[in-house]
C-alpha positions as CSV (number, residue, x, y, z in Angstrom):
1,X,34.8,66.2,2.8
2,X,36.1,62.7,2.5
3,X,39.6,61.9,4.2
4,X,41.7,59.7,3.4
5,X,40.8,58.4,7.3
6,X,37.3,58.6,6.3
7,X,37.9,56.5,3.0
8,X,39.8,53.4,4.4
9,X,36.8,53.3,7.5
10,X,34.2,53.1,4.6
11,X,36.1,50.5,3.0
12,X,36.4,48.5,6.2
13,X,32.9,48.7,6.5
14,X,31.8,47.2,3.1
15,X,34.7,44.9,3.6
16,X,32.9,43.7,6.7
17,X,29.5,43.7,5.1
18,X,30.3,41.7,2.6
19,X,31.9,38.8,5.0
20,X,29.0,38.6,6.8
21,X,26.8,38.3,3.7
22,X,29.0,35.9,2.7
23,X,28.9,34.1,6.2
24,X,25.1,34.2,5.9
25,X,25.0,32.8,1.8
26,X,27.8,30.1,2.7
27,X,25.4,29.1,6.1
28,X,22.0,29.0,3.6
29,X,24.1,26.9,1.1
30,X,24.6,24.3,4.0
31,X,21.7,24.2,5.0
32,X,19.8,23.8,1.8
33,X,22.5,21.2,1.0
34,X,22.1,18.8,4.2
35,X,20.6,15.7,2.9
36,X,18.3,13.5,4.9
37,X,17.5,10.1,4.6
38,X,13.6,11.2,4.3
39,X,11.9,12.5,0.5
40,X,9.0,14.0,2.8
41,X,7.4,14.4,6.1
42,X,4.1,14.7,5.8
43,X,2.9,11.2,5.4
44,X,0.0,11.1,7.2
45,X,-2.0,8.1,9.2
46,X,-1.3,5.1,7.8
47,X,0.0,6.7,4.6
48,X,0.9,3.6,2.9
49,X,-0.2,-0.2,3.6
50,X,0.3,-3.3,1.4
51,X,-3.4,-4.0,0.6
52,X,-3.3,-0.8,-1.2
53,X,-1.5,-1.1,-3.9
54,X,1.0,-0.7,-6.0
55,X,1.8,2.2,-4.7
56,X,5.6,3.1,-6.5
57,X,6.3,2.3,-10.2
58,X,9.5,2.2,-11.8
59,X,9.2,3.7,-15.8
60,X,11.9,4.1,-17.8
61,X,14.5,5.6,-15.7
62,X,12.2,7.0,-12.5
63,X,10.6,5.5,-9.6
64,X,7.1,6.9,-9.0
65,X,5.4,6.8,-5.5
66,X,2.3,7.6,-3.9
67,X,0.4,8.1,-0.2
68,X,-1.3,9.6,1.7
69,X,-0.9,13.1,2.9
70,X,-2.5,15.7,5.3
71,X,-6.4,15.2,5.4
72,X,-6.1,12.3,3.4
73,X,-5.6,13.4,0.4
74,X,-3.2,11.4,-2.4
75,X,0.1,12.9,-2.6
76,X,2.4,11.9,-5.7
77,X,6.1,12.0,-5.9
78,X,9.2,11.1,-8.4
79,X,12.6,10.5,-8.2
80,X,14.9,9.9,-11.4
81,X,17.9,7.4,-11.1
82,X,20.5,8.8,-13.4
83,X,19.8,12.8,-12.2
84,X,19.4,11.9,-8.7
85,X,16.8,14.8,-8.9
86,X,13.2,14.2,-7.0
87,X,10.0,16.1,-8.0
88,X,6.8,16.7,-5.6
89,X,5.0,15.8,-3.8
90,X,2.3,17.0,-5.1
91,X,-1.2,16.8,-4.1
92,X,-2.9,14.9,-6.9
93,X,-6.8,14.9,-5.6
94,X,-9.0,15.9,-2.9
95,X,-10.3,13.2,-0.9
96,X,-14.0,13.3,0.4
97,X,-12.4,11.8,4.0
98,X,-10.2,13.6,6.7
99,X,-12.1,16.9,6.3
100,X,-14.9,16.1,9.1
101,X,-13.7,17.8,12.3
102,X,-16.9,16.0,14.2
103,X,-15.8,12.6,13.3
104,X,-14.7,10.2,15.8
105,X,-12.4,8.0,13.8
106,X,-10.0,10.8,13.0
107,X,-8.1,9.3,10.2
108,X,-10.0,6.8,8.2
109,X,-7.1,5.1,6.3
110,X,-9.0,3.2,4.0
111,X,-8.9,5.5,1.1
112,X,-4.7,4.9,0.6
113,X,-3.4,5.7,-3.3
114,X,-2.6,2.9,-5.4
115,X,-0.6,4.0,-8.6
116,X,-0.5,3.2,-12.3
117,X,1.3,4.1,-15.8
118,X,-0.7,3.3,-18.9
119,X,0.6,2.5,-22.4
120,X,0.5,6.2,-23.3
121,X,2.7,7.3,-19.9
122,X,0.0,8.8,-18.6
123,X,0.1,8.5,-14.5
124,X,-3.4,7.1,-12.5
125,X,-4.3,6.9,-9.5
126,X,-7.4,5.5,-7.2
127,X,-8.1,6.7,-3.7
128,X,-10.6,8.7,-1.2
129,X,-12.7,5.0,-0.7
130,X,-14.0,3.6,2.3
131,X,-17.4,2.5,0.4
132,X,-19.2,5.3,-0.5
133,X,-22.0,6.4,1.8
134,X,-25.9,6.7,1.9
135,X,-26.4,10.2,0.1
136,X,-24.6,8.8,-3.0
137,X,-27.5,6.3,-3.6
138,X,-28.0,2.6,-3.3
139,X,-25.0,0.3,-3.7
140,X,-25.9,-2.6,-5.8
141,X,-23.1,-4.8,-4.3
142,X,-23.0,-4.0,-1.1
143,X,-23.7,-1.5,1.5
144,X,-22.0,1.8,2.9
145,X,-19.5,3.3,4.7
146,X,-17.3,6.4,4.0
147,X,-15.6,8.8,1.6
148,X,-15.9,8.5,-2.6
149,X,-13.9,6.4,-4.6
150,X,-11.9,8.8,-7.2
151,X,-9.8,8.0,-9.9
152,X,-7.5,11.0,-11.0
153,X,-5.2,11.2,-14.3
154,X,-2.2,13.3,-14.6
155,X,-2.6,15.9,-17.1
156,X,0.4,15.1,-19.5
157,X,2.7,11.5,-19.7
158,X,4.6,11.2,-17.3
159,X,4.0,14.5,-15.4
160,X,3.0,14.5,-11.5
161,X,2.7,18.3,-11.3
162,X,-1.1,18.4,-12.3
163,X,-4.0,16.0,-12.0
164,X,-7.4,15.5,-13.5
165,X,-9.9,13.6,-11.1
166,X,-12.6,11.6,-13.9
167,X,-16.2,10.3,-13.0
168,X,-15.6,7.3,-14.8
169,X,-15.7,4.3,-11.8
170,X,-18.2,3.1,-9.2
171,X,-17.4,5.6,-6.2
172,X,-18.7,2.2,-3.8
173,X,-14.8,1.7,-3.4
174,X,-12.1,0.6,-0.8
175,X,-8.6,-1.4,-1.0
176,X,-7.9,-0.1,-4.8
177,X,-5.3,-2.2,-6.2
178,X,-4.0,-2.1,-9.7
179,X,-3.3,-4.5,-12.6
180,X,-2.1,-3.5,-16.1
181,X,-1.6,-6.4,-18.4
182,X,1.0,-6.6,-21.9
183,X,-1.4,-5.7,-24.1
184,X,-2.2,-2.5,-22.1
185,X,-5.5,-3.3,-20.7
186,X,-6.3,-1.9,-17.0
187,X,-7.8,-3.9,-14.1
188,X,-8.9,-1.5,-11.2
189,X,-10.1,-4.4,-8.2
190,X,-11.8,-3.2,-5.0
191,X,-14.2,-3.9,-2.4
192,X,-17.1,-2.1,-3.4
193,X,-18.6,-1.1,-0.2
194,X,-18.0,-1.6,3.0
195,X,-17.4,-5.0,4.9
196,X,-20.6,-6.3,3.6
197,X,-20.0,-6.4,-0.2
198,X,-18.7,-8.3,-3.4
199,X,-15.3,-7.9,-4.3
200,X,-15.2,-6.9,-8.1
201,X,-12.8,-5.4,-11.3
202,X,-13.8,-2.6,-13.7
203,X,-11.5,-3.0,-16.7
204,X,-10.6,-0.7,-19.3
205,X,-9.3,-1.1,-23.2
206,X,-8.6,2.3,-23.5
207,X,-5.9,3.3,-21.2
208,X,-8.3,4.2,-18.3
209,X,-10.2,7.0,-20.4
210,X,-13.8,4.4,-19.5
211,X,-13.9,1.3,-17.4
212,X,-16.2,-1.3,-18.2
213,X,-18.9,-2.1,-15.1
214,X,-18.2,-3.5,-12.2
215,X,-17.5,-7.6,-12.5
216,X,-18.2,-9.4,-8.9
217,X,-15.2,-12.1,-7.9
218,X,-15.9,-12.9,-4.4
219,X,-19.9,-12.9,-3.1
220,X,-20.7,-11.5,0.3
221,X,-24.1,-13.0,1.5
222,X,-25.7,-14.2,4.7
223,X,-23.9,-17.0,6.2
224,X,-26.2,-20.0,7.8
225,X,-23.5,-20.8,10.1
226,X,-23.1,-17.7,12.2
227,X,-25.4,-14.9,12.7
228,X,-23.2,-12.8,9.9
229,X,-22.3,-12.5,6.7
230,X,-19.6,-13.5,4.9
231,X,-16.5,-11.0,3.9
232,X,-13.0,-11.4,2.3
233,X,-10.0,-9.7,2.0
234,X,-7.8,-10.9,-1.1
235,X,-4.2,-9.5,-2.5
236,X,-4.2,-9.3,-6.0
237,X,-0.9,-8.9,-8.9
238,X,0.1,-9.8,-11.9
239,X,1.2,-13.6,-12.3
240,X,3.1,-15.0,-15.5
241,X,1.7,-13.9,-19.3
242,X,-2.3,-12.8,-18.9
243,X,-2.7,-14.5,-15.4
244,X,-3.5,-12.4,-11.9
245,X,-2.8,-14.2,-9.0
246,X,-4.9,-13.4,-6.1
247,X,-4.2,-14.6,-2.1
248,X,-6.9,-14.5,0.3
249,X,-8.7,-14.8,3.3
250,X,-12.2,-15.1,5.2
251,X,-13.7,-12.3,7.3
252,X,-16.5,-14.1,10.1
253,X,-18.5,-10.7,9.3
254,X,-20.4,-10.9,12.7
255,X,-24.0,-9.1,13.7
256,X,-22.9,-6.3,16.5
257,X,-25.3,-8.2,18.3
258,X,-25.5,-11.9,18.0
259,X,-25.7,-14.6,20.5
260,X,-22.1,-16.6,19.6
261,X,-20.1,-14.0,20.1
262,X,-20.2,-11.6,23.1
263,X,-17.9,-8.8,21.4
264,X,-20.1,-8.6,18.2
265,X,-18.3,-7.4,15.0
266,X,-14.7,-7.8,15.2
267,X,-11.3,-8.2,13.0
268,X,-12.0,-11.7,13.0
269,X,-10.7,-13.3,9.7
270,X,-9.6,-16.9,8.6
271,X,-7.8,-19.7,6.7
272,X,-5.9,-18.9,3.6
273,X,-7.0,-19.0,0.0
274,X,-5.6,-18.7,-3.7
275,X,-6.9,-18.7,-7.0
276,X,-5.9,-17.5,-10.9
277,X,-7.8,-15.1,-13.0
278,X,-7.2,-15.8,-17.1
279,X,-7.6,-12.4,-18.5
280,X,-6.8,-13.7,-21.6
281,X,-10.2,-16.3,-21.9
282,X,-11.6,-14.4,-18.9
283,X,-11.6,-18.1,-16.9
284,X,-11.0,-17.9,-13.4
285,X,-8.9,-21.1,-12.0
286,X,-7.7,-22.9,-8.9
287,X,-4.5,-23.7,-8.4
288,X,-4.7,-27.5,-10.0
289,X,-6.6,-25.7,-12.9
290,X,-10.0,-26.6,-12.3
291,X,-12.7,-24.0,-13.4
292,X,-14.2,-21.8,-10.9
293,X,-18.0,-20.5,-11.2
294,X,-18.0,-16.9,-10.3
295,X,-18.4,-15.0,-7.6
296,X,-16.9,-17.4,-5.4
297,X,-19.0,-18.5,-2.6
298,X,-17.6,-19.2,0.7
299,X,-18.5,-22.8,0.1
300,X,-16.8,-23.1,-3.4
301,X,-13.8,-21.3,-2.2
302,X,-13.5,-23.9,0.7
303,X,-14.0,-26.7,-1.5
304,X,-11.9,-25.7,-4.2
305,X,-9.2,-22.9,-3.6
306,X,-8.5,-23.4,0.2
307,X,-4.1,-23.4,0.9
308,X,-4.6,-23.7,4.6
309,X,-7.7,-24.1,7.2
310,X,-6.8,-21.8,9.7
311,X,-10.4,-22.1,12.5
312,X,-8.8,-20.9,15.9
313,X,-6.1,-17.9,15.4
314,X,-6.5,-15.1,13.5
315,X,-5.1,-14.2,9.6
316,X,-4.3,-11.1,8.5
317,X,-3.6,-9.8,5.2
318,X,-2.5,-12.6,2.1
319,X,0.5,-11.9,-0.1
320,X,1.4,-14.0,-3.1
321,X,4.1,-14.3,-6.2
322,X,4.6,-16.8,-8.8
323,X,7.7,-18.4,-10.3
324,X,9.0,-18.7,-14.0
325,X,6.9,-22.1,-14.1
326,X,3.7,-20.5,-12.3
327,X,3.8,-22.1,-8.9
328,X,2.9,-19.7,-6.7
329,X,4.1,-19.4,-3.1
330,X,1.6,-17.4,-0.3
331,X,2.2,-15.9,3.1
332,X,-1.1,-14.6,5.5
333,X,0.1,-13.2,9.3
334,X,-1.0,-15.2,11.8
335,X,-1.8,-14.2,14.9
336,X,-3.8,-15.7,18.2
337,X,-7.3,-15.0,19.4
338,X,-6.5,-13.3,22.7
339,X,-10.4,-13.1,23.9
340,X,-10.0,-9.0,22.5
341,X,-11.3,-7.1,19.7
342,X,-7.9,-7.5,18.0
343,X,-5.9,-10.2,17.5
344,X,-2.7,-10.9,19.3
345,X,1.0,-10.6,18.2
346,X,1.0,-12.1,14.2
347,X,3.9,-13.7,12.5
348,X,4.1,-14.4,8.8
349,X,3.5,-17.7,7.5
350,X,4.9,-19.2,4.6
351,X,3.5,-21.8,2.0
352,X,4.6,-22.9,-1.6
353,X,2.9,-25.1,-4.4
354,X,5.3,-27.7,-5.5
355,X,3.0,-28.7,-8.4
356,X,1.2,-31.3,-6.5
357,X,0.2,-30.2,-3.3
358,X,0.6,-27.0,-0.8
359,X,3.8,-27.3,1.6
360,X,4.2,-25.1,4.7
361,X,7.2,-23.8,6.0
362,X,8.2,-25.7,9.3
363,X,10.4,-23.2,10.9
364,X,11.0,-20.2,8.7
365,X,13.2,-18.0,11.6
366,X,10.5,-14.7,10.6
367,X,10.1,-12.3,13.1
368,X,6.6,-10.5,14.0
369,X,6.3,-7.9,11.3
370,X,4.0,-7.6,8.1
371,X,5.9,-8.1,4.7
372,X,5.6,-8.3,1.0
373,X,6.7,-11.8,-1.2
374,X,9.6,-11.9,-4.1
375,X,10.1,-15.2,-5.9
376,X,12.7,-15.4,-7.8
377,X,12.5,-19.6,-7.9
378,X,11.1,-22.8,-6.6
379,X,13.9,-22.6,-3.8
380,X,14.9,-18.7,-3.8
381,X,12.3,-16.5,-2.2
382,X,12.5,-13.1,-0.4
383,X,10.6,-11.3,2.3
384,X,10.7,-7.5,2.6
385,X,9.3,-7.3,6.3
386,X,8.7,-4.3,9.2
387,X,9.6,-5.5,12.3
388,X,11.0,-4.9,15.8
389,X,14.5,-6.2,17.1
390,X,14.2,-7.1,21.0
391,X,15.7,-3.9,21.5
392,X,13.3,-1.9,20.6
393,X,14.4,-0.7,17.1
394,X,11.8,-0.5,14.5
395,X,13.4,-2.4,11.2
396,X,12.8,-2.7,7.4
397,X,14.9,-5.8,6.4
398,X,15.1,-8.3,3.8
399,X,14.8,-11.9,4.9
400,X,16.0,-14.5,2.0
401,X,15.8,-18.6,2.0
402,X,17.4,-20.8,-0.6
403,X,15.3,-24.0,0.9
404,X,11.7,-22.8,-0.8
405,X,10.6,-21.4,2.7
406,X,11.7,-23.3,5.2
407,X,13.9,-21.4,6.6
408,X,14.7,-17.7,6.5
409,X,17.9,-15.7,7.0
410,X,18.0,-11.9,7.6
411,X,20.2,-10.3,4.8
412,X,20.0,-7.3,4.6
413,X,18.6,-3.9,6.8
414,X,17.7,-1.1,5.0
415,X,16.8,1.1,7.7
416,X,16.8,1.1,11.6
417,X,15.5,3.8,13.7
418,X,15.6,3.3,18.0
419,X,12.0,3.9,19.6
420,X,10.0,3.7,16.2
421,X,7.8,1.8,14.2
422,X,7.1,1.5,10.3
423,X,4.3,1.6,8.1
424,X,5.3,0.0,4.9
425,X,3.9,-0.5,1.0
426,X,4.2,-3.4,-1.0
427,X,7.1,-4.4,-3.5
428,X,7.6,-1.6,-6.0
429,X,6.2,-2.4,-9.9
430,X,9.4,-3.4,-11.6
431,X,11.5,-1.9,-9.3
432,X,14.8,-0.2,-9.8
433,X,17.5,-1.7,-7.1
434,X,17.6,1.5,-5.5
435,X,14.0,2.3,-5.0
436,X,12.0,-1.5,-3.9
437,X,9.8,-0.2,-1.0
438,X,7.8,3.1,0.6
439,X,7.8,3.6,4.5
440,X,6.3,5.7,6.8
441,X,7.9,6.4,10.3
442,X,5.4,6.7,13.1
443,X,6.3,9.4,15.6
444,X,5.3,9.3,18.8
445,X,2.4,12.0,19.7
446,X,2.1,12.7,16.0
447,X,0.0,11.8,12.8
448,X,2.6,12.7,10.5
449,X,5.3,10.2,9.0
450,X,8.2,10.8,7.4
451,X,8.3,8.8,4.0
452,X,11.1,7.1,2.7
453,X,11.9,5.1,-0.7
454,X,14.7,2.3,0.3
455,X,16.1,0.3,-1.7
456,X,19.5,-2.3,-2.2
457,X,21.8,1.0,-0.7
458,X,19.2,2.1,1.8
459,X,17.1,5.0,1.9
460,X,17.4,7.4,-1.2
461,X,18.6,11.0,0.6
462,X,17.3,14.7,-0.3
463,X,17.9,18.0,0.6
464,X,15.8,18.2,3.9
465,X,14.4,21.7,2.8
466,X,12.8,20.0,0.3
467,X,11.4,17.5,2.6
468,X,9.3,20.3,5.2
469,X,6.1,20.3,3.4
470,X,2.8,22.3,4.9
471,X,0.8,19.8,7.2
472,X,-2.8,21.6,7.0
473,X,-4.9,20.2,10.0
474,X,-9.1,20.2,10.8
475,X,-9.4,21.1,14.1
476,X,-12.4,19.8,16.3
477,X,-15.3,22.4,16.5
478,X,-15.9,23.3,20.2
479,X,-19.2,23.2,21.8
């Protein structure tokens, strides 16, 4: 029998039940609501780099970005400016690297995403490359390394939830980097094998559905002067109308034995170079406009497309942009031979084309930090640049200089973290304000990163349970 007694103690308890549950949905609400400056956290290795690129797109409205993600594999993800609302990651292909748990180099690197949109909104990507290796055959360019080049096509326009990977480019690929012209035709430029090998393009007149063969730009062949080869490492973008601009610079592609140099094959790279490819007459130029026979030699390229001789320290990684009248302006890092197998601490260096002749910044203020090049005039330039303050803050700032180089003034800092370091991508294509650069966070004692898209306001927030994604490992097989 039910008593009154009885009936206001049952209400109590439901009354009771129902504040906690509400306690509990109220706590979850907060939770799921806590925004973090991060869009993901498992950016893995070196998950973004400059050489690969681009890597972010902005397309009517969103901001597209890709890296790389746990075992190397491409992960794609969006975010839309007027809904604020992100999409993804999502994985996008399966790299054939970062799934060896006998192999020494645990993360190869090499085989970064760079990202394109076609005319028909359809979303590509190129990754998994370190130059292809000996059981996929001979490589007529070059020689071998590691992983597969891939190409993989989203499945509908402008969709990252589901990917198509296509046989349809030379898998003897590393450093993808991405060109799409005005008349919609797609330039895919890599290295195609491993340090030993021509640089070349596939192209495609059909939104990426074929690519035409490979084209060499820059020759690799034995070099007289050392016992090596030689080897290049070139930045290439779009320039002004049908032009792609292209900055680079000379690996001394050493023998692991030889009798010069005691340490054998090393990072050892110099000088600075820059040249114009015509996609319109298919003409590739210096910058004075002189005709270049192609591939370019190492001699030729000395000769005729050399910005600065640079024989005693060490370069590292061109950058280049044009302005409205086509006179491009290039940066390398430079850094002294220490006597090591690496090079010692690098600073950017700066150098414009005033029409006539290359000038070179005198004292442009830059810290040490990598960095990628906006040109907005002759005078006006911009430096997106990683770096670390004296006390021990990693950085991602934007340096500006109204004097065509010669100096630079930190502007702006659009993100700081104490006791960490950055990984960063280059400039996004046509970037919204918001959304200009990807970076990676390295954490100490990890391989993951937390990603972030920053742009004029900083990092772009989410919810951070939308950020903790699944981090799948190899482990090492025990004897």
């Amino acid at each position: 029998m039910i008593t009154k007694q009885n009936l206001l103690k049952i209400s109590l308890c439901f009354l009771l039940l129902g504040c906690n549950a509400t306690k509990k949905d109220v706590s979850k609400n907060k939770n799921s609501e806590k925004k973090v400056d991060y869009f993901a956290d498992n950016g893995f290795g070196n998950a973004v780099a400059i050489v690969q690129h681009p890597s972010g797109v902005y397309h009517k409205g969103i901001t597209y970005v890709a890296y790389q993600g746990p075992l190397e594999d491409p992960y794609v993800a969006s975010y839309n400016h007027t809904t604020k609302e992100w999409k993804g990651p999502f994985k996008a292909g399966v790299s054939e690297m970062g799934k060896d748990p006998n192999r020494k180099k645990k993360i190869d690197n090499h085989g970064k995403p760079a990202l394109l949109i076609d005319d028909a909104g359809y979303i590509h990507i190129a990754f998994g490359g370190h130059g292809g290796m000996r059981k996929h055959g001979v490589n007529p360019l070059g020689n071998h390394a590691y992983g597969k080049n891939l190409h993989a096509v989203s499945k509908k326009p402008l969709d990252i939830s589901s990917w198509e990977t296509l046989d349809n480019i030379s898998l003897f690929g590393t450093y993808s980097q991405f060109a799409k012209m005005d008349n919609g035709d797609i330039y895919l430029f890599y290295r195609h094998g491993a340090h030993r090998s021509d640089w070349v393009y596939q192209k495609s007149r059909d939104n990426g559905v074929t690519f035409g063969k490979p084209i060499s730009f820059l020759k690799h062949k034995r070099q007289k002067s050392i016992e090596g080869e030689d080897s290049w490492y070139p930045w290439v973008s779009r320039g002004n109308g049908d032009d792609i601009v292209v900055a680079f610079d000379y690996h001394t592609c050493r023998d692991n034995k030889n009798s010069q140099d005691k340490r054998g094959h090393i990072p050892e790279r110099h000088n600075l170079y820059y040249m114009v490819f015509d996609t319109k007459t298919g003409e590739w130029k210096n910058v004075k406009n002189e005709s270049l026979k192609m591939p370019l030699t190492k001699e030729l390229a000395d000769e005729k497309t050399l910005v600065k001789k640079i024989p005693n320290d060490w370069t590292f990684q061109g950058i280049t942009d044009v302005d409205l009248n086509g006179n491009p302006q290039v940066c390398v890092l430079v850094g002294p031979d220490i006597g090591a197998k690496r090079r010692g601490p690098k600073r950017l260096q700066h150098f414009r084309w005033d029409g006539q002749t290359w000038l070179q910044s005198k004292n442009s203020n830059l810290p040490r930090g990598n960095g990628d090049l906006e040109v907005k005039s002759a005078t006006e330039v911009s430096i997106y640049l990683e770096s670390e303050t004296s006390n021990d803050v990693g950085e991602i700032s934007r340096w500006d200089s109204s004097d065509g180089g010669n100096s630079f003034q930190k502007e702006k800092v659009f993100l700081e973290r104490k006791n960490s370091g950055f990984v960063i991508s280059s400039l996004i294509e046509k970037a919204h304000p918001d959304a200009r650069i990807i970076v990676g966070e390295k954490e100490e004692g990890s391989d993951f990163r937390k990603m972030y898209l920053l742009g004029d306001n900083g990092p772009i927030k989410r919810n951070k349970e939308n950020t903790i994604l699944e981090k799948p490992t190899i482990n090492k097989t025990k004897n």
